[in-house]
C-alpha positions in Angstrom: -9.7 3.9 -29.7 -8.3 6.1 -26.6 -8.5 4.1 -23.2 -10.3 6.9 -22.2 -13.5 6.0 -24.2 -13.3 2.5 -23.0 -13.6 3.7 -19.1 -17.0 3.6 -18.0 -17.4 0.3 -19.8 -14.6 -0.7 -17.8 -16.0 0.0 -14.5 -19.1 -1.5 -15.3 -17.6 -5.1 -16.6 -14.7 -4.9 -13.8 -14.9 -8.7 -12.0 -17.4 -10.0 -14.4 -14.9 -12.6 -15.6 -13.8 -13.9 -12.8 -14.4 -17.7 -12.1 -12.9 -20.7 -11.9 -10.9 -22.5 -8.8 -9.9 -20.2 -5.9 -6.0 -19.4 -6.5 -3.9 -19.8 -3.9 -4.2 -15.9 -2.3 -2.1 -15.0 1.0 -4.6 -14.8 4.1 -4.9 -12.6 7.1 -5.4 -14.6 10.7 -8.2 -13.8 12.9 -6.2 -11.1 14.5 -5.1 -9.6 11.6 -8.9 -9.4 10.4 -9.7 -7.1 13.3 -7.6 -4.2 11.7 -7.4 -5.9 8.0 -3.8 -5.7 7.8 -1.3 -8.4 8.3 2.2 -8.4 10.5 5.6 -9.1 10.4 7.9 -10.7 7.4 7.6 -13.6 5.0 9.8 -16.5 5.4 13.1 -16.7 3.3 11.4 -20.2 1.9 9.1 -17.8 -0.3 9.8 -17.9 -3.7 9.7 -14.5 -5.3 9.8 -10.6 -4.6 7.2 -8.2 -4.1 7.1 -5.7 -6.7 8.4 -8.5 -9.3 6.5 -10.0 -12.4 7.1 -11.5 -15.9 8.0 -7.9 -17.0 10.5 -6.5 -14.6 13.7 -8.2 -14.0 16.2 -7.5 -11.2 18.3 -4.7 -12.5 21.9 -4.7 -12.7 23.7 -5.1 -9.4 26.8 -3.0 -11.1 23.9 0.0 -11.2 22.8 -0.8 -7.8 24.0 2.5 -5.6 22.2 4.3 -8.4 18.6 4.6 -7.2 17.2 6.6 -9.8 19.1 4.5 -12.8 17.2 0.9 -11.3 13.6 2.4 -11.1 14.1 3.5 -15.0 15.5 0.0 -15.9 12.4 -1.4 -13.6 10.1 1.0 -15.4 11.4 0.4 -18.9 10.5 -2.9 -18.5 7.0 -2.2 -17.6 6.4 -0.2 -20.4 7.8 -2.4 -23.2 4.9 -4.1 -22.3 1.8 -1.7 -23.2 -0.7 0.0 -22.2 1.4 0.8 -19.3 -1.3 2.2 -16.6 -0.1 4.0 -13.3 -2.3 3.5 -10.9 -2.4 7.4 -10.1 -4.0 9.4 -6.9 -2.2 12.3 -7.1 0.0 11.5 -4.6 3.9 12.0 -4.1 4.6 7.8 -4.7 2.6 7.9 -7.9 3.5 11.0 -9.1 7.0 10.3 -8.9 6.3 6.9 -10.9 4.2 8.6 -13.4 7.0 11.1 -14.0 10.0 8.9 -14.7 8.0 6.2 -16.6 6.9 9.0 -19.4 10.5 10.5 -19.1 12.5 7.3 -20.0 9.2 6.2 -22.2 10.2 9.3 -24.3 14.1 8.8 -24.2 13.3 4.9 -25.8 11.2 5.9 -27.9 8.1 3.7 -26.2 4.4 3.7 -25.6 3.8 6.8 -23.5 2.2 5.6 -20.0 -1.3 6.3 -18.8 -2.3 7.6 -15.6 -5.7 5.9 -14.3 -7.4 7.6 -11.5 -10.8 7.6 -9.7 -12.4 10.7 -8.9 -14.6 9.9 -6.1 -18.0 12.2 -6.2 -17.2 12.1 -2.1 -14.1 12.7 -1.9 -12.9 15.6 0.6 -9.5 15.4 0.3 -8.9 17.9 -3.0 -6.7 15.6 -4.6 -7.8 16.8 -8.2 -5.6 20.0 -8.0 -2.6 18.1 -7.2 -3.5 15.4 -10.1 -3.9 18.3 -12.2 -0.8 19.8 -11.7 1.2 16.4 -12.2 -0.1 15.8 -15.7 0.1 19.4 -17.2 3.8 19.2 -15.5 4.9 15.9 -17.2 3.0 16.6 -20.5 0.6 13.4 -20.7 -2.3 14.0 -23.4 -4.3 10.6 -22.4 -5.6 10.4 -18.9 -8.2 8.1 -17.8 -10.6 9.4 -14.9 -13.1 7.4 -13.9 -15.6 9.2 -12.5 -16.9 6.8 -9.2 -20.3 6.7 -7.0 -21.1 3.7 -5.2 -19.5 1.8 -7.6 -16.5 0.4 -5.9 -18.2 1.0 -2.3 -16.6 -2.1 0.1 -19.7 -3.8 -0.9 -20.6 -2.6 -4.4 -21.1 -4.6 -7.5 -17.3 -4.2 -8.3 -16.6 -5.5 -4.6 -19.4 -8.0 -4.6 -18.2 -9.7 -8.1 -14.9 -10.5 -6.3 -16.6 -11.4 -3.0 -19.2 -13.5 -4.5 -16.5 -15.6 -7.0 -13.6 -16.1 -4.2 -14.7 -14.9 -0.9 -12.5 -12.5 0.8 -9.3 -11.6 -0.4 -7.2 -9.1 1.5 -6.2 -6.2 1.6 -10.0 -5.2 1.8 -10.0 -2.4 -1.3 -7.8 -4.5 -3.5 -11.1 -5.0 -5.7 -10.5 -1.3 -7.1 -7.8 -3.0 -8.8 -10.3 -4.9 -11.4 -11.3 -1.9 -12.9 -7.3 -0.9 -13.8 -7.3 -4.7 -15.4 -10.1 -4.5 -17.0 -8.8 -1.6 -18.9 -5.3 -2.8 -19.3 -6.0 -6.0 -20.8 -2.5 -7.7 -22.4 -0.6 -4.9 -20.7 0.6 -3.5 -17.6 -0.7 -1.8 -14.2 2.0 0.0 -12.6 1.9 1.4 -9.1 3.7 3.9 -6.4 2.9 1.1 -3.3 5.3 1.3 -0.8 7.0 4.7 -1.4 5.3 5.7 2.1 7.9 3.3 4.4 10.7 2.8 1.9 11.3 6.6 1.6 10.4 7.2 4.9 13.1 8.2 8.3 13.9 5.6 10.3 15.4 4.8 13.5 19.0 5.9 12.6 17.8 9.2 11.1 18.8 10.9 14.7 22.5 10.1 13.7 22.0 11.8 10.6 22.3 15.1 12.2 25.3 14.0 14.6 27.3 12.7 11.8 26.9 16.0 9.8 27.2 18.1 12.5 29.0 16.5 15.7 27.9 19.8 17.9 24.8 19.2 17.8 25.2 16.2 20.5 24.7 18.9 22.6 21.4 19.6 21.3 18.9 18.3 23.6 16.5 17.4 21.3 19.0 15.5 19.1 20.4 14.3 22.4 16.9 12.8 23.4 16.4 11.2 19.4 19.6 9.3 19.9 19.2 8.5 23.1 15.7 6.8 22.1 17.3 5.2 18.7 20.0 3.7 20.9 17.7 1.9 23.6 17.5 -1.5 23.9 14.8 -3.5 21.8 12.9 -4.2 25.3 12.6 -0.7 26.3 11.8 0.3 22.9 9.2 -2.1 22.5 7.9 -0.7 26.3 8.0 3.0 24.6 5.5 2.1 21.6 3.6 0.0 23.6 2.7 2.8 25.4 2.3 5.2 22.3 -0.2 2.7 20.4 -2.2 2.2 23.6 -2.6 6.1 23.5 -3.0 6.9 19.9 -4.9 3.7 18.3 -8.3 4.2 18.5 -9.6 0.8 18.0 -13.2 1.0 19.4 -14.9 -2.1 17.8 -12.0 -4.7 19.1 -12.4 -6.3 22.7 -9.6 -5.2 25.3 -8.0 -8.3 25.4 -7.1 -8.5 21.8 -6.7 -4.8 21.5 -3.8 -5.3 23.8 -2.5 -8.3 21.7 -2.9 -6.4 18.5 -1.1 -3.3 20.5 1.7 -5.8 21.6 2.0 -7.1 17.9 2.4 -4.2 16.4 4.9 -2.6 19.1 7.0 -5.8 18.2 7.3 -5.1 15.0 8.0 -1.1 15.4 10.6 -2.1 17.6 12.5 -4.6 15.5 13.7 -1.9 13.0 17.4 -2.1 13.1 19.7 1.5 13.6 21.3 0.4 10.3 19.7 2.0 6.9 20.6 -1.3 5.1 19.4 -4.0 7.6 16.3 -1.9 8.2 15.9 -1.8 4.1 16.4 -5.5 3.8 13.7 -6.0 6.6 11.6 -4.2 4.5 12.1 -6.1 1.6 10.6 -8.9 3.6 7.6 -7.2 4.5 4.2 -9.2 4.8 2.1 -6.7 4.4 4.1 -5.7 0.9 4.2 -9.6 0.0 0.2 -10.1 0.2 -0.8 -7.0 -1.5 1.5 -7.8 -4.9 0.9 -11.7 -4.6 -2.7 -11.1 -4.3 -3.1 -8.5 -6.8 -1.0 -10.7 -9.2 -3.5 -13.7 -8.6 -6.2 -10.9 -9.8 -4.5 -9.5 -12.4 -3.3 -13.5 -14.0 -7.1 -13.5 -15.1 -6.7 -10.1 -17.6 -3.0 -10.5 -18.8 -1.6 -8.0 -16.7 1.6 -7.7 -15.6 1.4 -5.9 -11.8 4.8 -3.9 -11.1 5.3 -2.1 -8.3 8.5 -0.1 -8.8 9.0 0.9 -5.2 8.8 -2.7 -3.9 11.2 -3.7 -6.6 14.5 -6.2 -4.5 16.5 -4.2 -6.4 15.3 -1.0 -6.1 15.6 -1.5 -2.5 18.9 -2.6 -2.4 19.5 0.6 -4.4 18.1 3.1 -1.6 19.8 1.3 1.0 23.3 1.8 -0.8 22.8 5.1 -1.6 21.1 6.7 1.7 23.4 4.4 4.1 24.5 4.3 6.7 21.9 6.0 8.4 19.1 7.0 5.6 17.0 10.4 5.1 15.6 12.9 7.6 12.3 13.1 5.4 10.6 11.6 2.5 11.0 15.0 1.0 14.4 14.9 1.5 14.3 11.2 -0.7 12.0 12.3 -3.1 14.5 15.6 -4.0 17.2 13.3 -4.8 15.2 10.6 -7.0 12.7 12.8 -8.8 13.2 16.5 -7.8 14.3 17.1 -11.5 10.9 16.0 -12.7 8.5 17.1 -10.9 7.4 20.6 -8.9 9.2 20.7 -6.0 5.9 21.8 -4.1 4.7 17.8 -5.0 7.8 16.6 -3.8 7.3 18.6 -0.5 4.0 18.7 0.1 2.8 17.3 3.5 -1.0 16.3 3.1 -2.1 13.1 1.9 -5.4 11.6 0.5 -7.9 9.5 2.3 -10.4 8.0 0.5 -12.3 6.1 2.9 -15.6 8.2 2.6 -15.2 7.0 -0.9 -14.9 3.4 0.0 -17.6 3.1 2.1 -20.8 5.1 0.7 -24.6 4.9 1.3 -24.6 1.6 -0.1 -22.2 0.5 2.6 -23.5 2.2 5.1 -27.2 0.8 4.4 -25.6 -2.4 4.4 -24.3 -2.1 8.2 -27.3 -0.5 9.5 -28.8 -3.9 8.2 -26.5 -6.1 9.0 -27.3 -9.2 11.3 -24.3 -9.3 13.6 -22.7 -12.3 12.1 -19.3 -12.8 10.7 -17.1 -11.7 13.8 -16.1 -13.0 17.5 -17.8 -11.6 19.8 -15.3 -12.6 21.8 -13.0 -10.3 19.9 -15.3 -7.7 18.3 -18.1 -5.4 19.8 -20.8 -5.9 16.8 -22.3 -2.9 17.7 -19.3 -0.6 18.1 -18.4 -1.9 14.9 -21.7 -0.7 13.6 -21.2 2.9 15.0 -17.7 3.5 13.1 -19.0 1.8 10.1 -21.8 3.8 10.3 -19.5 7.0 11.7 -18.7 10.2 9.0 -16.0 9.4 9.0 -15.0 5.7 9.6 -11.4 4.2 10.0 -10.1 2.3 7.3 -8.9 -0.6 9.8 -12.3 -1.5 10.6 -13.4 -2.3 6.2 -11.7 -5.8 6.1 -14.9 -6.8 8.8 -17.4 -5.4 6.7 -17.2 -7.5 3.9 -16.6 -10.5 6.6 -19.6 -9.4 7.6 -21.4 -9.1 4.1 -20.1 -12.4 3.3 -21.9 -14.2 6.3 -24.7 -12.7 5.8 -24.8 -14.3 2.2 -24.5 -17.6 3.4 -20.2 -17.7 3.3 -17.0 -17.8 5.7 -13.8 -15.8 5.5 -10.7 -18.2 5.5 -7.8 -17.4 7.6 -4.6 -18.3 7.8 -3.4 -19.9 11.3 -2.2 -17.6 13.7 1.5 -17.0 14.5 3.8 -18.5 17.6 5.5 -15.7 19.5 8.6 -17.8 18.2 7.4 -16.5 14.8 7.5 -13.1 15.7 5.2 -12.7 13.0 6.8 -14.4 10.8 4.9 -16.2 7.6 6.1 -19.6 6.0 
């Protein structure tokens, strides 16, 4: 039978069989919680990779400046083990995994993969045209699209199945993922997570320009783009400082931990080495990266699915540093022509919107819920409840804000969100 026919049963079983002790999921700290994302880089004690499972091996090194030749050998992997799902949106990360998986799939000779994707009845972002276009370009026959209400709202039965069986487990929409397992039982869910700051420019794209074209030094906005790359890390951390205070709207936190949360995050923005390579291998350490695959992993252990995230792959990564070094790309655009531009349209590769779904996330069901809620489940000290209420409650509300409303929904069910211990400034964010 087609995984197509099995998807509404799917979405209605996802998270029923959970159970059994808590595993061992990465936390968020109190501060994290406030924006429901975590800082900094895992310790080099960590066992492991992000991106890596029982299916997808480190790649050759001797293939290693060859971007494009590691992600097939990662992919190949993943789909020797079917169903191979991709986890797909529409967007460039996932199209571009979609698109080399059912290229090598049909060069091998295996299982074609399957693109899973959710069309949300509120979403405003026309994503469907884009998805559209992707499959009729690649030539996939079987598509699963899960047609989604309040279903996997924050605090939907999907969400609540999680919530009520381990308690809060981070990143907040990470329960979307059950219905994938669910469907993929004995196989494989493959993703595009963390094509967004692995192909992205970064500090030592301003050099790109002088190294290709010395004159244009002179240029004073290339001028000013060096001149910024080249400052030193206190200034630099001064300079985003300042940007985040004017551009993070963080209404629901208190000032004082606005301002460490501001401080935090300039720190980390302000780390990022000139060199493509050493900003790569930072990258590679990401927490952020680490807690969504470990945690998804932990999730997935319960269906038989092997989780592979291509783009977080170690050797992938060592891959893009080679090959864009020394100083990287000027645009994702520009990355995305070189790995995939012979797969896909170029007006995917180059287009510059991008989907939010966080209308979808947070439906009437969510939104009754906060209108509701008691006020429990957050500092005060840190967290205006009633701001908190208003973006919840807001048309449009910010996706930082979701990882307090299932705190929320879980204290007012009787149950506490564990966190992990806050960092030392020695840290600098670190994780051990």
């Amino acid at each position: 039978m087609a995984l197509t026919d099995d998807a509404a049963s799917a979405l209605a079983e996802a998270g029923r069989g959970l159970g059994g002790p808590r595993p061992p999921f990465e936390l968020l700290t109190a501060l994290e919680l406030l924006v429901g994302m975590p800082f900094g880089e895992v310790g080099p004690d960590l066992g492991g990779s992000p991106g890596v499972s029982g299916v997808a091996p480190a790649a050759p090194r001797a293939t290693a400046a060859n971007p494009r030749r590691v992600l097939e050998e990662v992919v190949t992997e993943a789909l020797a083990r079917p169903p191979c799902l991709v986890q797909f949106s529409g967007g460039r990360d996932s199209s571009a995994l979609l698109a080399i998986a059912a290229a090598v799939a049909r060069r091998h000779g295996l299982p074609l993969p399957v693109p899973v994707t959710f069309r949300y009845r509120d979403d405003l972002s026309a994503e469907a045209e884009w998805q559209e276009l992707v499959v009729a370009h690649v030539g996939l026959d079987e598509w699963v699209r899960i047609e989604v209400g309040s279903e996997l709202d924050l605090v939907g039965p999907v969400a609540r199945r999680l919530l009520g069986t381990y308690g809060f487990v981070p990143p907040a929409p990470l329960y979307t993922a059950l219905v994938v397992f669910e469907l993929g039982r004995g196989g494989t869910r493959m993703t595009g997570e963390g094509g967004d700051d692995l192909l992205r420019a970064r500090r030592g794209a301003p050099f790109l320009e002088v190294r290709s074209r010395p004159a244009a030094a002179l240029h004073p906005g290339v001028a000013r783009g060096v001149a910024a790359a080249g400052m030193p890390r206190a200034m630099r951390r001064a300079r985003w400082e300042r940007r985040m205070e004017a551009e993070l709207e963080l209404p629901w936190v208190r000032r004082g931990a606005r301002r460490e949360l501001v401080a935090r995050i300039a720190g980390d923005l302000a780390d990022e080495p000139v060199s493509w390579r050493r900003a790569l291998t930072r990258y590679g350490r990401n927490r952020g990266d680490w807690l969504l695959a470990r945690n998804s992993q932990l999730l997935a252990d319960t269906y038989d699915v092997a989780c592979v995230d291509p783009l977080l792959h170690p050797a992938v990564v060592d891959a893009v540093g080679e090959h864009f070094a020394p100083f990287g790309v000027r645009s994702r655009t520009e990355a995305l022509r070189a790995l995939v531009g012979d797969l896909l349209p170029d007006r995917m590769v180059s287009r510059t919107t991008k989907a939010s779904f966080n209308r979808s996330y947070l439906t009437d069901e969510g939104r009754a819920f906060a209108r509701a809620w008691s006020g429990r489940g957050v500092d005060p000290d840190l967290v205006d409840p009633e701001a908190l209420r208003d973006e919840w409650c807001s048309p449009f509300p910010s996706g930082l804000s979701f990882a307090l409303l299932q705190a929320a929904w879980l204290a007012d069910h009787g149950r506490t969100v564990e966190v992990a211990p806050e960092h030392t400034d020695g840290d600098r964010g670190r994780c051990r």
